[in-house]
N, C-alpha and C positions, 0 to 999 in steps of 0.2 A: 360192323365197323371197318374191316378190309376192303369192303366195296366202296366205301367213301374216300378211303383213304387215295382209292384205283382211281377214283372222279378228280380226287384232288392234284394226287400226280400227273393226269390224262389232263387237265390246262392248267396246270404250270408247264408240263412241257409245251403245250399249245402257247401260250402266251410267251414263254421266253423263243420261241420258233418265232412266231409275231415279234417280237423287238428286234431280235436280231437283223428281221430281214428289212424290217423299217427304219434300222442305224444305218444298214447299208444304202439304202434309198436313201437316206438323207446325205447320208456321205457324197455320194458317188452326183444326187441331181444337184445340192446345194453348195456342199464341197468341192469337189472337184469344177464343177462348172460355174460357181460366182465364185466363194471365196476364193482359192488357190489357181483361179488363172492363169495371175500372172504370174506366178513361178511354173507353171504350165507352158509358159508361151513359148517358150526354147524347144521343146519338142515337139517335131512335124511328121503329123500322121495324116495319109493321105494330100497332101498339099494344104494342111492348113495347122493349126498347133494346138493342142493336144485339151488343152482348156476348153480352145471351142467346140471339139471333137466332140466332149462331157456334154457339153452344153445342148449339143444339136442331136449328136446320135446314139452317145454315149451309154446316157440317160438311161434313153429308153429300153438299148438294147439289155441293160443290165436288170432292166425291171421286167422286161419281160424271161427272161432269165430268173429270176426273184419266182415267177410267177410260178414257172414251172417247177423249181428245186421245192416253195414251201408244196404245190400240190403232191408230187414224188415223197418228202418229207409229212406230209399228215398220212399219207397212206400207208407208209410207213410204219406211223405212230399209233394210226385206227388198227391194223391190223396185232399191233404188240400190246395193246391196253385190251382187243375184244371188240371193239367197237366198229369192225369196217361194215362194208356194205354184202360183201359177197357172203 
């Protein structure tokens, strides 16, 4: 029964690791660069304001970002549940 239970905490932490970092993608691609532009527009990064920033480069850099913190964070997790590779 302990071993399941290991399965069962090993994704739930998996999965809430997945939502979080899928709220923050939505935050940051949908959010921040359609809805909240325009209270974005007053702040100018780079010569242009801060909405489009989200929009154009924002985005991405945050997701690739995402990309990196869940990989760092499952190895993390594989090696604390038993499960890593090495």
């Amino acid at each position: 029964m302990s071993q399941n239970d290991d399965k069962n905490a090993y994704w739930a932490a998996n999965v809430r690791l997945i939502r979080i970092s899928l709220i923050i993608w939505a935050l940051v691609s949908f959010g921040f660069g359609i809805l909240l532009r325009p209270m974005l527009s007053g702040i100018s990064v780079g010569g242009s304001d801060l909405g489009f920033w989200f929009a154009q480069q924002g985005s991405i850099l945050v997701f690739l970002a995402l990309i990196f913190f869940y990989a760092w964070r499952m190895n993390k997790l594989d090696h604390e549940f038993g499960v890593d590779e090495d």
